[in-house]
Biopython code that builds the backbone (N, CA, C, O; Angstrom):
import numpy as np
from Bio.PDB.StructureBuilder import StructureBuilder

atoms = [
    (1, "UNK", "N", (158.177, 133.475, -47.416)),
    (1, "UNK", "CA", (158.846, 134.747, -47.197)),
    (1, "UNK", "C", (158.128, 135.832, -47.990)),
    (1, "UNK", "O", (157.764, 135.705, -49.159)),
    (2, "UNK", "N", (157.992, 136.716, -47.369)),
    (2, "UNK", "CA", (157.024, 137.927, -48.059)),
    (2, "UNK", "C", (157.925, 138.762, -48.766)),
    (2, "UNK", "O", (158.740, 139.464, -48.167)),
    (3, "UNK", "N", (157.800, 138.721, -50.464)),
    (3, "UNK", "CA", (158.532, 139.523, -51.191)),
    (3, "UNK", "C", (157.743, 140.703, -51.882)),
    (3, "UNK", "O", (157.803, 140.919, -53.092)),
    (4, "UNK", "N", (157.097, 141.344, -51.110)),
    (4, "UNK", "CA", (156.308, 142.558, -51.331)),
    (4, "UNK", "C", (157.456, 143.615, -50.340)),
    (4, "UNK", "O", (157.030, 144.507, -49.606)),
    (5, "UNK", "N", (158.659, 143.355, -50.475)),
    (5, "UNK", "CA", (159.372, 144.503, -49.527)),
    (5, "UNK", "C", (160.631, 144.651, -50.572)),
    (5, "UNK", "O", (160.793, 143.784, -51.431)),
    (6, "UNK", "N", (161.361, 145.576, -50.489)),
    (6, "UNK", "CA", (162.279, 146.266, -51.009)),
    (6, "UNK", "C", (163.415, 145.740, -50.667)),
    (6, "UNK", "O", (164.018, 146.197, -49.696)),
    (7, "UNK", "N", (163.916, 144.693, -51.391)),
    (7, "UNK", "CA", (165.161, 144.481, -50.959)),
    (7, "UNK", "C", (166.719, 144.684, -51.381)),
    (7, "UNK", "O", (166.991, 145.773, -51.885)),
    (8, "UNK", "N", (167.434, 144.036, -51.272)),
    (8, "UNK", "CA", (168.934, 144.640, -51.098)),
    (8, "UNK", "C", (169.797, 143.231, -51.628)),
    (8, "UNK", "O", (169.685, 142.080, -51.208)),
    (9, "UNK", "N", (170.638, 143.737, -52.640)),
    (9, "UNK", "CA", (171.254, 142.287, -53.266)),
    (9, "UNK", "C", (172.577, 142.122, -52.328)),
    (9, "UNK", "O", (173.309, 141.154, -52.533)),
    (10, "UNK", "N", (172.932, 143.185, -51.162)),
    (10, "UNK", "CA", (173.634, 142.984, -50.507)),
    (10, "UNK", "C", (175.004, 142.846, -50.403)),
    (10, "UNK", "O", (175.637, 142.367, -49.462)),
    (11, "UNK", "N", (175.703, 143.627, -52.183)),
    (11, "UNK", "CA", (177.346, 143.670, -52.845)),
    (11, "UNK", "C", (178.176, 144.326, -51.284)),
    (11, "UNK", "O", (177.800, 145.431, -50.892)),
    (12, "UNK", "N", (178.997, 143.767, -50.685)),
    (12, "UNK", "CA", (179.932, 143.978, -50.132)),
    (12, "UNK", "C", (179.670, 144.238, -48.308)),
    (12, "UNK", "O", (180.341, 144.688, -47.379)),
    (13, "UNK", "N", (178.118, 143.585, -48.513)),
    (13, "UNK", "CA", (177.501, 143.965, -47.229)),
    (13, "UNK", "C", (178.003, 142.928, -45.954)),
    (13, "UNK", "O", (177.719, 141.741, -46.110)),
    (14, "UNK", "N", (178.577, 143.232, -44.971)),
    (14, "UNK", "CA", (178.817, 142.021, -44.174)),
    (14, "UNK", "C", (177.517, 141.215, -43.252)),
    (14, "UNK", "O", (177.652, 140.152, -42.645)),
    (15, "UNK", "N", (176.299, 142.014, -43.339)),
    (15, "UNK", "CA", (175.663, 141.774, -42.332)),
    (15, "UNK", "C", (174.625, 141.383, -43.262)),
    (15, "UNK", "O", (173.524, 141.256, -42.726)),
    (16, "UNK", "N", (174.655, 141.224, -44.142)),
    (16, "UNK", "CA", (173.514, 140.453, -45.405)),
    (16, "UNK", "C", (172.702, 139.108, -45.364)),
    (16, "UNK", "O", (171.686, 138.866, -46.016)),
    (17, "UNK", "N", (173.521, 138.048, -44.224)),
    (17, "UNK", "CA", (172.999, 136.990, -44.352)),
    (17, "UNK", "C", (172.033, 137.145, -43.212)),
    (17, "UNK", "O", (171.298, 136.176, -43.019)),
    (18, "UNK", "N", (171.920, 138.012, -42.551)),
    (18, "UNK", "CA", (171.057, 138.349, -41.326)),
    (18, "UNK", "C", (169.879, 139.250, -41.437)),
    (18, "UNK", "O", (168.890, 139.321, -40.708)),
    (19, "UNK", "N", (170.303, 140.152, -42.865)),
    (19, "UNK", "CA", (169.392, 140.843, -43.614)),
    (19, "UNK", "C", (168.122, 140.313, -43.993)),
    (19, "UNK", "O", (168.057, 139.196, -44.506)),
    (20, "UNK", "N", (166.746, 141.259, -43.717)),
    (20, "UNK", "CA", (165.888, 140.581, -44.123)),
    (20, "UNK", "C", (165.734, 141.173, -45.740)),
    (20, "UNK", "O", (165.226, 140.585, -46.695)),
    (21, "UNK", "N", (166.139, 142.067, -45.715)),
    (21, "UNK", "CA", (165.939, 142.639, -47.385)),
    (21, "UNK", "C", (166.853, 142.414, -48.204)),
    (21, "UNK", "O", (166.768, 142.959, -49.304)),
    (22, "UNK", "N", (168.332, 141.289, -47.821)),
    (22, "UNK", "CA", (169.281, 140.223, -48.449)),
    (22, "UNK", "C", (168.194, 139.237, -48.774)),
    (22, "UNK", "O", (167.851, 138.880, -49.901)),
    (23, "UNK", "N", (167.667, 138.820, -47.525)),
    (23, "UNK", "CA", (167.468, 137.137, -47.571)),
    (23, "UNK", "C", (166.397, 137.111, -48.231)),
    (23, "UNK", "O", (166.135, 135.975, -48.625)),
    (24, "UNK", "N", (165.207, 138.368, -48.699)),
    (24, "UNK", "CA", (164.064, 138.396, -49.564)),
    (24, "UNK", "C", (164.135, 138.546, -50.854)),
    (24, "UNK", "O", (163.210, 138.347, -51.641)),
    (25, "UNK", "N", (165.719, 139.058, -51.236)),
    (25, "UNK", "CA", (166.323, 139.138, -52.567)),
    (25, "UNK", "C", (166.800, 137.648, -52.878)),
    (25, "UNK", "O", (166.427, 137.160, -53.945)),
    (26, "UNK", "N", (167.473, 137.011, -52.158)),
    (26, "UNK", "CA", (167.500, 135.808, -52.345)),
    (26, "UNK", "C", (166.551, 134.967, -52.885)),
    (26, "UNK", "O", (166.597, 134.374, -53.962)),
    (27, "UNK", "N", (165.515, 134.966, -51.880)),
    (27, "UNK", "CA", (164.644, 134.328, -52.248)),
    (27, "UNK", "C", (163.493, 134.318, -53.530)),
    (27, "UNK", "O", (162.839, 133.426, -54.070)),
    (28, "UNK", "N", (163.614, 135.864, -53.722)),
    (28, "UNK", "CA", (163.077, 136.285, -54.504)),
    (28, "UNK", "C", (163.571, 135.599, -56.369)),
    (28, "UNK", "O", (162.909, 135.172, -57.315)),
    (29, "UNK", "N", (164.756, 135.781, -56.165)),
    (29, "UNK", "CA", (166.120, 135.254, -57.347)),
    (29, "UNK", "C", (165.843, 133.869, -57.933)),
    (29, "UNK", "O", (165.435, 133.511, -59.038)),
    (30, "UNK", "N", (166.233, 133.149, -56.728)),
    (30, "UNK", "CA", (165.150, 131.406, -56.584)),
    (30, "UNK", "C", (164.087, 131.373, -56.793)),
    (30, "UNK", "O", (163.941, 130.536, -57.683)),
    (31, "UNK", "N", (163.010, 131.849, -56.475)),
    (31, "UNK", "CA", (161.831, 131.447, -57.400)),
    (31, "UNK", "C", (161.322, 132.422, -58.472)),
    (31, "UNK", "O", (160.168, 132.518, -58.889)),
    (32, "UNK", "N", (162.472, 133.171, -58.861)),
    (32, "UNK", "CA", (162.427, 133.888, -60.444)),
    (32, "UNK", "C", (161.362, 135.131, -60.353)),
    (32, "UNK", "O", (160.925, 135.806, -61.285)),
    (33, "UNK", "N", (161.061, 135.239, -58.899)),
    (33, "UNK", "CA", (159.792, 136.476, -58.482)),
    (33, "UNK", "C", (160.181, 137.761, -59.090)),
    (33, "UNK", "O", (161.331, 137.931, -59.495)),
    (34, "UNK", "N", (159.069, 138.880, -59.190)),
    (34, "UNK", "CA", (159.609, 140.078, -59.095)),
    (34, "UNK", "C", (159.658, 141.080, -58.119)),
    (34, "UNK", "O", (158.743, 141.218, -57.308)),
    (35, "UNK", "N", (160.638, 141.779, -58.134)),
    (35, "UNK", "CA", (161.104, 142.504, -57.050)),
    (35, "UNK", "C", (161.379, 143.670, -57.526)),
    (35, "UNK", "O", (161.512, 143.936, -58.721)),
    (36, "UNK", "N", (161.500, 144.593, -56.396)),
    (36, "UNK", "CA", (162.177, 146.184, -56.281)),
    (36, "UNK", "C", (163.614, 145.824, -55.712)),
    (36, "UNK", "O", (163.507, 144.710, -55.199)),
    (37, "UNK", "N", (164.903, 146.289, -55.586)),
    (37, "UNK", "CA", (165.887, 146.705, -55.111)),
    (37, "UNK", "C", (166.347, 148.028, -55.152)),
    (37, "UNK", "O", (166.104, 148.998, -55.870)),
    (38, "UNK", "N", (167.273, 147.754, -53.932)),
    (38, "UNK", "CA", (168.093, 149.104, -53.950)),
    (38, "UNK", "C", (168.704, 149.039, -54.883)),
    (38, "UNK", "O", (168.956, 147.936, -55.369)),
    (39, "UNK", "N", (169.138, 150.172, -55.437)),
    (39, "UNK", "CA", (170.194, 150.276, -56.814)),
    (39, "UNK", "C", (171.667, 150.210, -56.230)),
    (39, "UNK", "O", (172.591, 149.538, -56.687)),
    (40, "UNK", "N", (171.698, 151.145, -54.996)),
    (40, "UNK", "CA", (173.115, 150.785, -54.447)),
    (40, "UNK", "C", (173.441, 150.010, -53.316)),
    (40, "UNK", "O", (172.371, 149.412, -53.199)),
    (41, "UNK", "N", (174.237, 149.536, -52.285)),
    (41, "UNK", "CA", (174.400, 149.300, -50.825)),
    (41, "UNK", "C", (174.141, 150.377, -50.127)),
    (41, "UNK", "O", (174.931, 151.308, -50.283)),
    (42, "UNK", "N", (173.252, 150.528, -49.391)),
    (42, "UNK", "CA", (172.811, 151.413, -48.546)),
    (42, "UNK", "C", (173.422, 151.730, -47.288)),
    (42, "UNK", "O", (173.134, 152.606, -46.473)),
    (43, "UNK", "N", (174.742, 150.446, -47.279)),
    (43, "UNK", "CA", (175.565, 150.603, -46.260)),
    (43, "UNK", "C", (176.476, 152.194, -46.291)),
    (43, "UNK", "O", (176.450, 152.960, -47.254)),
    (44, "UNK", "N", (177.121, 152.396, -45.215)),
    (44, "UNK", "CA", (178.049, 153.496, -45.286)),
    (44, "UNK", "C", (179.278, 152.779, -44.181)),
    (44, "UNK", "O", (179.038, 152.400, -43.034)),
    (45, "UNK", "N", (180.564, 152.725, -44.851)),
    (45, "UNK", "CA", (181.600, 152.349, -44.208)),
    (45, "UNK", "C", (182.437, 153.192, -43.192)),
    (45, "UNK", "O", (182.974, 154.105, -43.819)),
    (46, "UNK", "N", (182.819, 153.248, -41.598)),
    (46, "UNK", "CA", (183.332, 153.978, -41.621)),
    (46, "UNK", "C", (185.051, 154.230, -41.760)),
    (46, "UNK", "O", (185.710, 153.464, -42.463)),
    (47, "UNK", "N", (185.635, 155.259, -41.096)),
    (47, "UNK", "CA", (187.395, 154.722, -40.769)),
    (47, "UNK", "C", (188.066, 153.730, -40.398)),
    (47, "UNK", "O", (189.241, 153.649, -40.758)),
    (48, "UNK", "N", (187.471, 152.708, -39.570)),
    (48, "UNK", "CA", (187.489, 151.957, -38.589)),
    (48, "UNK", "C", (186.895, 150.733, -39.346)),
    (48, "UNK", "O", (186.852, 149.715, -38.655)),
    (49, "UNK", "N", (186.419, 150.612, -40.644)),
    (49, "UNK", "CA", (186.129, 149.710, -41.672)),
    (49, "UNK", "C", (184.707, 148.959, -40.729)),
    (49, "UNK", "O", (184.579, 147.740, -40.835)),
    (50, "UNK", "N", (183.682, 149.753, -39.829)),
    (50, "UNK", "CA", (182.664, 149.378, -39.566)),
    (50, "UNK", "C", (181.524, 149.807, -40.624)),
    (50, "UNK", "O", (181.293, 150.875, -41.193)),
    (51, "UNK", "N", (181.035, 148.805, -40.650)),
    (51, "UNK", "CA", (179.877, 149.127, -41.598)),
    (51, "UNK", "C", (178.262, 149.298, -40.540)),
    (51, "UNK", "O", (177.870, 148.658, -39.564)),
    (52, "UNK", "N", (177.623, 150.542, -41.362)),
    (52, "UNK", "CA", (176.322, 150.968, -40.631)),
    (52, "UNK", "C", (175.395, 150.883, -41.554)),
    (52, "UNK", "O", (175.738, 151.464, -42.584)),
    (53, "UNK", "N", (174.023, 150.237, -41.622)),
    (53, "UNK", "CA", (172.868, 150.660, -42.087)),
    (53, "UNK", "C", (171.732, 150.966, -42.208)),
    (53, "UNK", "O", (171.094, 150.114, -41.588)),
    (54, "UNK", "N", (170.765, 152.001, -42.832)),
    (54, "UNK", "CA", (170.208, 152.753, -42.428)),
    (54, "UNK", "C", (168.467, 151.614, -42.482)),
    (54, "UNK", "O", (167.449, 151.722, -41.799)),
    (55, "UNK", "N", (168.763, 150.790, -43.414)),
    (55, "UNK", "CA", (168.141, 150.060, -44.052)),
    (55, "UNK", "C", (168.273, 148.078, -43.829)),
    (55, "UNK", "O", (167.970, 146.989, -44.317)),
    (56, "UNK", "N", (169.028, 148.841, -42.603)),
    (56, "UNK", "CA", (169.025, 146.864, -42.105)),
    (56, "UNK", "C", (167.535, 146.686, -41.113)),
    (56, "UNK", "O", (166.934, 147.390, -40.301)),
    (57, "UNK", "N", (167.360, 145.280, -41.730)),
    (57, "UNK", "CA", (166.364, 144.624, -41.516)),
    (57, "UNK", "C", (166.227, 143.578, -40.593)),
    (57, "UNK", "O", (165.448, 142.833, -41.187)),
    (58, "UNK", "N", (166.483, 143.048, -39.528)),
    (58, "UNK", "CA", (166.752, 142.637, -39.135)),
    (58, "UNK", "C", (165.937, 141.285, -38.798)),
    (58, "UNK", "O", (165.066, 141.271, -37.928)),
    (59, "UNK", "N", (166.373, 139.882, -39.738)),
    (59, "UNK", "CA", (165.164, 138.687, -39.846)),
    (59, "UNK", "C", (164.463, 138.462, -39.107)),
    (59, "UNK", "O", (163.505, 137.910, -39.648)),
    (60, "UNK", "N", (164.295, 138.580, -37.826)),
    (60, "UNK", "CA", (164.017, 138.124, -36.784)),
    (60, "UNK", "C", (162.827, 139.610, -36.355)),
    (60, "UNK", "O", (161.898, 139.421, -35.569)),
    (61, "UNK", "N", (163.073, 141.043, -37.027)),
    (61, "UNK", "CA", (162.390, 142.198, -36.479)),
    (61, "UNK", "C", (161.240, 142.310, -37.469)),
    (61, "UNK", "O", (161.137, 142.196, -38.690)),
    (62, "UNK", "N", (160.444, 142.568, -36.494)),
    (62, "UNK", "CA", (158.793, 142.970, -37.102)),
    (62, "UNK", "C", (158.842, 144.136, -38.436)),
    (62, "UNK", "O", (159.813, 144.886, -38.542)),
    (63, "UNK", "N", (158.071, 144.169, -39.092)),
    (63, "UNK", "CA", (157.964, 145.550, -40.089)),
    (63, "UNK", "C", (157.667, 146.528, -39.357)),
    (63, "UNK", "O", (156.572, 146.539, -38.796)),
    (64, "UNK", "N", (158.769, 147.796, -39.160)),
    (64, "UNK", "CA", (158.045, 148.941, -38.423)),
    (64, "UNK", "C", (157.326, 149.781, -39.264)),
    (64, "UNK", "O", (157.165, 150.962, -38.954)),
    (65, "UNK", "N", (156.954, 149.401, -40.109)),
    (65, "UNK", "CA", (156.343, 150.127, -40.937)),
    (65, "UNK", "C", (154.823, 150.127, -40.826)),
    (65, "UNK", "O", (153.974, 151.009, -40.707)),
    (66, "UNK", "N", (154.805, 148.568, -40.927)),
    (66, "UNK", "CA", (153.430, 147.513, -40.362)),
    (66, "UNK", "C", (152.718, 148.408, -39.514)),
    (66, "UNK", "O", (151.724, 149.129, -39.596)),
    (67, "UNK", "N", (153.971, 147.970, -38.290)),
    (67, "UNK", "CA", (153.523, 148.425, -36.522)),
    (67, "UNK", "C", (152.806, 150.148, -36.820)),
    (67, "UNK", "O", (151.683, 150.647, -36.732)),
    (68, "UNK", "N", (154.086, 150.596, -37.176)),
    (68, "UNK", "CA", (153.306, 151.970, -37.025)),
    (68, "UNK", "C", (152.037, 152.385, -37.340)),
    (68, "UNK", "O", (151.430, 153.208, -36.655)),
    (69, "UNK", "N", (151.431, 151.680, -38.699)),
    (69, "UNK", "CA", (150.123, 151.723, -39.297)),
    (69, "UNK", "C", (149.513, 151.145, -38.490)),
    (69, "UNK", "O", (148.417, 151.707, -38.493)),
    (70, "UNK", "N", (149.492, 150.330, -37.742)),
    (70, "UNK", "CA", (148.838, 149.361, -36.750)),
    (70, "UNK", "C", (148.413, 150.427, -35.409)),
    (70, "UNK", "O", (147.247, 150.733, -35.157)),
    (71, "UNK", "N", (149.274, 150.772, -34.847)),
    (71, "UNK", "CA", (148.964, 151.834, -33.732)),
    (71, "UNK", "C", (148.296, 152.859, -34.529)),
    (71, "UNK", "O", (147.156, 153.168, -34.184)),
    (72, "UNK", "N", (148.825, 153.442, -35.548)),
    (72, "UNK", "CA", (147.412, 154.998, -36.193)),
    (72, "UNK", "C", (146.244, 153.992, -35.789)),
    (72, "UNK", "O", (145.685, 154.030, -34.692)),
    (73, "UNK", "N", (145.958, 153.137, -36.749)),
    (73, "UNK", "CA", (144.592, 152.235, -36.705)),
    (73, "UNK", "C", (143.840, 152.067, -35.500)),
    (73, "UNK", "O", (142.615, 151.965, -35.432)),
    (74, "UNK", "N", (144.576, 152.049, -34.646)),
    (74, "UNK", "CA", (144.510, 151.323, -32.955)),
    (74, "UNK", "C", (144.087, 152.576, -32.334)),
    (74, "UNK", "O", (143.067, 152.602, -31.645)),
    (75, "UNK", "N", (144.935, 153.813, -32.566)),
    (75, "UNK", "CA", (144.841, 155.238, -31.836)),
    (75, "UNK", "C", (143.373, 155.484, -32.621)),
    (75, "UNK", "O", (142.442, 155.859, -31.908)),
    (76, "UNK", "N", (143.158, 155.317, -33.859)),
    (76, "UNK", "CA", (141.900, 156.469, -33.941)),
    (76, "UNK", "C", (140.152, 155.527, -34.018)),
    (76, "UNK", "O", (139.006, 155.861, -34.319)),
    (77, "UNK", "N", (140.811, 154.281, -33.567)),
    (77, "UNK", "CA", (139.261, 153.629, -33.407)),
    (77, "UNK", "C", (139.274, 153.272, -32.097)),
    (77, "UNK", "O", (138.405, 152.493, -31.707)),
    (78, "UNK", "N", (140.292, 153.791, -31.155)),
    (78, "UNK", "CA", (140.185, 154.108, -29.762)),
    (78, "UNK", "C", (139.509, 155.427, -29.496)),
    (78, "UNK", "O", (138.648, 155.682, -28.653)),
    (79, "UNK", "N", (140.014, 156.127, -30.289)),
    (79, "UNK", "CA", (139.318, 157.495, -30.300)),
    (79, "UNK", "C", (137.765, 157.446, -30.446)),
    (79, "UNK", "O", (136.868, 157.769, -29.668)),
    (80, "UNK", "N", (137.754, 156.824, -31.977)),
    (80, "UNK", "CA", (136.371, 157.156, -31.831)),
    (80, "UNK", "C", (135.194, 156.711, -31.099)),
    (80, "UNK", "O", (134.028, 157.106, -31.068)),
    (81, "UNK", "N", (136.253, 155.164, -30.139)),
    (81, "UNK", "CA", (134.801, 153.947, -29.517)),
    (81, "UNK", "C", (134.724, 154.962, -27.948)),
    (81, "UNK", "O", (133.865, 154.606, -27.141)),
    (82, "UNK", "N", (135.737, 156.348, -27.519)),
    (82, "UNK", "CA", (135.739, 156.957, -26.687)),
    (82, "UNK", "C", (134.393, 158.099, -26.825)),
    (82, "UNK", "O", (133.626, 158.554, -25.976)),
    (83, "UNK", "N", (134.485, 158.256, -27.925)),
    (83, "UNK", "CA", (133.248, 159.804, -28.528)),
    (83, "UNK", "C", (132.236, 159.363, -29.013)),
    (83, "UNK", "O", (131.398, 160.114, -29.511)),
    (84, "UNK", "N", (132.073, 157.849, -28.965)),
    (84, "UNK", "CA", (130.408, 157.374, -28.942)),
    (84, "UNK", "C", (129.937, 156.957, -27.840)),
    (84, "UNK", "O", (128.754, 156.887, -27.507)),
    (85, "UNK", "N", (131.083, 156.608, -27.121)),
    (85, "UNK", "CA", (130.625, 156.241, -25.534)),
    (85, "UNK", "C", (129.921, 157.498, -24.775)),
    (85, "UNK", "O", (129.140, 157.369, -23.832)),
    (86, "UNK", "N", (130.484, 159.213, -25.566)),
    (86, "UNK", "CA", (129.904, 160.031, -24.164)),
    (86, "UNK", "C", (128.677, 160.235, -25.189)),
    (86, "UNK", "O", (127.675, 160.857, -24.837)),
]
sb = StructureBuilder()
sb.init_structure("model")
sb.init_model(0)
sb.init_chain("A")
sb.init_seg("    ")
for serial, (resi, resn, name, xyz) in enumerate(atoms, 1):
    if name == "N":
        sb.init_residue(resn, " ", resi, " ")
    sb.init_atom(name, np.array(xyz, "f"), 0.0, 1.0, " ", f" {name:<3s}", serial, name[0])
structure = sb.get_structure()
């Protein structure tokens, strides 16, 4: 599990065990690693006692963070293999 990400100790979170920035704090805890966390729950509750977050991770979802750097990368050495071609 890659603990180079920011995770979330997940106090009062319902959707934590599905969390990838729960389950990297976890893991992180267990093998005594070091880590960044959030200082608070990043959740926001609403009237209706649904919880939303801005910062869910979802185990199973790619880093969009990754991706996005991945397409710049992709867009500008497309670019440039276009402006040596003419």
């Amino acid at each position: 599990m890659n603990l180079d990400i920011t995770t979330c100790k997940g106090e009062g979170c319902k959707a934590k065990e599905s969390c990838r920035r729960f389950l990297t704090y976890k893991e992180a805890v267990l093998n005594d690693a070091d880590r960044i966390w959030l200082m608070s729950p990043p959740y926001k509750t609403n009237e209706d006692d649904k919880q939303s977050c801005e910062m869910y991770w979802a185990e199973t979802q790619t880093n969009p963070a990754k991706e996005e750097r991945n397409k710049r990368i992709h867009n500008r050495t497309t670019s440039r293999n276009i402006r040596t071609q003419h």
